[in-house]
N, CA and C of each residue as an Amber inpcrd file, in Angstrom:
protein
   192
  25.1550000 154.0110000  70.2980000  24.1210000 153.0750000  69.9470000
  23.5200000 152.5280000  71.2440000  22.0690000 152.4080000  70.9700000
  21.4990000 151.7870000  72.5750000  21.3380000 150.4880000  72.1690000
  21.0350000 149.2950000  73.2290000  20.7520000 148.4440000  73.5600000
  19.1620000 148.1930000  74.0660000  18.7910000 146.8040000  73.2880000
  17.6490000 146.8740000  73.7850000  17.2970000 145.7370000  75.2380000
  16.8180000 146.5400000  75.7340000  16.7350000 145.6400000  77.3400000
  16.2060000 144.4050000  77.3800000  17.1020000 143.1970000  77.6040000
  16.4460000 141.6530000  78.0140000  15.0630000 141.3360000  78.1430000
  14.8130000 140.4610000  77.6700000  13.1480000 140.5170000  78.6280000
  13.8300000 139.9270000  79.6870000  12.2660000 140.1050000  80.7480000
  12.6480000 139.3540000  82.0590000  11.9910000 138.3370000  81.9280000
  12.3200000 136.8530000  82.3200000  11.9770000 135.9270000  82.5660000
  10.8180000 135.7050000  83.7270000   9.3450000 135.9970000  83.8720000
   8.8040000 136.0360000  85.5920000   8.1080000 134.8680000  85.1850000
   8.1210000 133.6180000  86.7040000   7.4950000 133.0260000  86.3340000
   5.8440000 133.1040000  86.8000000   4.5170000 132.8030000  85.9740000
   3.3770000 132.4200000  86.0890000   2.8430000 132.3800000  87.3750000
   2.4860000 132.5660000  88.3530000   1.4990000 132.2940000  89.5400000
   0.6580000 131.0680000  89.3110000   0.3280000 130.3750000  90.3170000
  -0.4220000 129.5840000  90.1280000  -1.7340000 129.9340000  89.9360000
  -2.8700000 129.3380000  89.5780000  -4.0600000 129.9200000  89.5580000
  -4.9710000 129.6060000  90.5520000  -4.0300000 128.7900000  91.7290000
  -4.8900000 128.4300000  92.6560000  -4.4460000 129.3670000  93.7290000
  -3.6870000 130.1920000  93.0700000  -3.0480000 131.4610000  94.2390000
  -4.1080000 132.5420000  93.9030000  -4.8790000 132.6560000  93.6640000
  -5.4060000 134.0170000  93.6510000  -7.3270000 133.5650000  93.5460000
  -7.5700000 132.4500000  93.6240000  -9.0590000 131.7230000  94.1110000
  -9.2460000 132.3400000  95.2640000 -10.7310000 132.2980000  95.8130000
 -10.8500000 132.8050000  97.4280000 -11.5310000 131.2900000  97.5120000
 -11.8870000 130.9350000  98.7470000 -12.5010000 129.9310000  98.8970000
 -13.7010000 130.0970000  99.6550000 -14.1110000 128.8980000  99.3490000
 -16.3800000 128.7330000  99.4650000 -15.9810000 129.7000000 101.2270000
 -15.3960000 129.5290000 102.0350000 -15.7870000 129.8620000 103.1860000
 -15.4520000 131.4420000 102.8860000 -14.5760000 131.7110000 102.0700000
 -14.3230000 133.5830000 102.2030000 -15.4300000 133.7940000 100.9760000
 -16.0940000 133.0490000 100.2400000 -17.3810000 133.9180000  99.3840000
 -18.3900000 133.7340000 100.0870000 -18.8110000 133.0150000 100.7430000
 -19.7800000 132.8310000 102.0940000 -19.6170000 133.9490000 103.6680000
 -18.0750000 134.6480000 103.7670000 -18.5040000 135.6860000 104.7580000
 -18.6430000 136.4620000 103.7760000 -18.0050000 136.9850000 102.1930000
 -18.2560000 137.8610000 101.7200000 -19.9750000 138.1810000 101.4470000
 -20.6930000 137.1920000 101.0780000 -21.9550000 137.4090000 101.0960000
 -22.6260000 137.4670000 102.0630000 -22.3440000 137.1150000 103.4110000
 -23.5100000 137.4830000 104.4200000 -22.9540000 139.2390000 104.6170000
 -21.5180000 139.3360000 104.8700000 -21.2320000 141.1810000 104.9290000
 -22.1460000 141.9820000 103.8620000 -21.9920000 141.3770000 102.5760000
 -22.9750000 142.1180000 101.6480000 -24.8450000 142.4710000 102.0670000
 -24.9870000 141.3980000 102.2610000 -26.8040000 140.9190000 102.7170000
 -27.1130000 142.0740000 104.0250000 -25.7790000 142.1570000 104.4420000
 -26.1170000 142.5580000 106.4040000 -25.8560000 144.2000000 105.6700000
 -24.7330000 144.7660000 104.7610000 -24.7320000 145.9040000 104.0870000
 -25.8570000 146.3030000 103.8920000 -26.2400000 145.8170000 102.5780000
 -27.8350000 146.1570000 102.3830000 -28.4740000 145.8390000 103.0060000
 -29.1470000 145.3550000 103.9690000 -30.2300000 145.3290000 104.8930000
 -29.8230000 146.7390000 105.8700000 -28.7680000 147.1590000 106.2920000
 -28.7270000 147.8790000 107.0540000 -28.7470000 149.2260000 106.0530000
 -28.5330000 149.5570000 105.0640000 -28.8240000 150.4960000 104.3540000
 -30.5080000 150.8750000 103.4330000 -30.9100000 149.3810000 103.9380000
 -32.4520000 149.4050000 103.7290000 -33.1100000 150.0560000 104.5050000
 -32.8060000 149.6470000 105.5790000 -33.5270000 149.9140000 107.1690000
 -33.1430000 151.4340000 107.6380000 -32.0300000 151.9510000 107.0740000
 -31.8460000 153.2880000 107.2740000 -32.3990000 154.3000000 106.3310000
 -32.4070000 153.7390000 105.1180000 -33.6360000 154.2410000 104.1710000
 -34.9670000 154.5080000 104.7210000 -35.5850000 153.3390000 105.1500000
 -36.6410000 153.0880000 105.4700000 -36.9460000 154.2460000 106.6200000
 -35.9960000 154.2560000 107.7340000 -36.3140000 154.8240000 108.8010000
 -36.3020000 156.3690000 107.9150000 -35.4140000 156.5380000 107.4580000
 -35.7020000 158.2300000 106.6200000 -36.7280000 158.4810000 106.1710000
 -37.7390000 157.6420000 105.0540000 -38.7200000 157.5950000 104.7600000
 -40.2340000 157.5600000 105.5710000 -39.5110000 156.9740000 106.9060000
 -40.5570000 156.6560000 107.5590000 -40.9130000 158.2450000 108.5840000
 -39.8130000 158.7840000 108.6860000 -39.8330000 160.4720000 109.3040000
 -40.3330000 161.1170000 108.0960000 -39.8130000 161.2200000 106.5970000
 -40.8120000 162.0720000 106.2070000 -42.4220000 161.7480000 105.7510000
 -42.8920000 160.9590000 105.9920000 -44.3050000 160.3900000 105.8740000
 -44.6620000 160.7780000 107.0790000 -44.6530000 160.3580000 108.2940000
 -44.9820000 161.1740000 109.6090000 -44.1090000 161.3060000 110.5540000
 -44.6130000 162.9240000 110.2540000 -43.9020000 163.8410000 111.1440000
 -43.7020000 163.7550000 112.5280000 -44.4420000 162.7260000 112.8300000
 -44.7110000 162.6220000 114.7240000 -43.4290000 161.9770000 114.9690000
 -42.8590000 161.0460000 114.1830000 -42.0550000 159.5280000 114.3610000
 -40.7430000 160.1130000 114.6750000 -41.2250000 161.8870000 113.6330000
 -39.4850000 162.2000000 113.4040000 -38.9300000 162.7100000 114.7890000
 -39.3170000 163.2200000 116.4200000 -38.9100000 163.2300000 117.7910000
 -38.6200000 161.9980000 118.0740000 -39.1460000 160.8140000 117.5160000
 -38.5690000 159.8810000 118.1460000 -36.8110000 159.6410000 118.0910000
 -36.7060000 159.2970000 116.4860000 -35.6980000 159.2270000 115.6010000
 -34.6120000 160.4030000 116.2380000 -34.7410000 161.0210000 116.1910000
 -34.3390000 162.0860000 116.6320000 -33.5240000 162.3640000 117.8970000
 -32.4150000 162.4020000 118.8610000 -32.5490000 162.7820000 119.8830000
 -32.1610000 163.9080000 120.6060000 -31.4310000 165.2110000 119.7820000
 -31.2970000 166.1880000 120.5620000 -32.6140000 166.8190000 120.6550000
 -32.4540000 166.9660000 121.7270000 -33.6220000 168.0790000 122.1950000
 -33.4380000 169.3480000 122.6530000 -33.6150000 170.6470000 121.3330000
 -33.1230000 171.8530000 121.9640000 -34.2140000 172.5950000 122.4970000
């Protein structure tokens, strides 16, 4: 015959253990803002080589 296993007793966490605070959602949002802006601007610069072709030597720097 088996036995059925105890529960375990765990206690609760607090709920002030797992909050971030105003200063860690404040770097989290400028990292986000500075993310996308820099994935804008690299967009942009892609876009901006295939619209003209001249820009794209700039962008560019091997020169074979």
């Amino acid at each position: 015959m088996t036995t059925a296993p105890q529960p375990v007793q765990v206690a609760p966490a607090p709920a002030a253990a797992y909050r971030a605070t105003t200063a860690q959602h404040l770097i989290t949002i400028a990292l986000a803002w500075w993310l996308l802006a820099g994935l804008f601007l690299d967009g942009w610069d892609s876009f901006d080589c295939l619209v003209h072709p001249s820009k794209r030597s700039m962008s560019n720097t091997d020169s074979d």
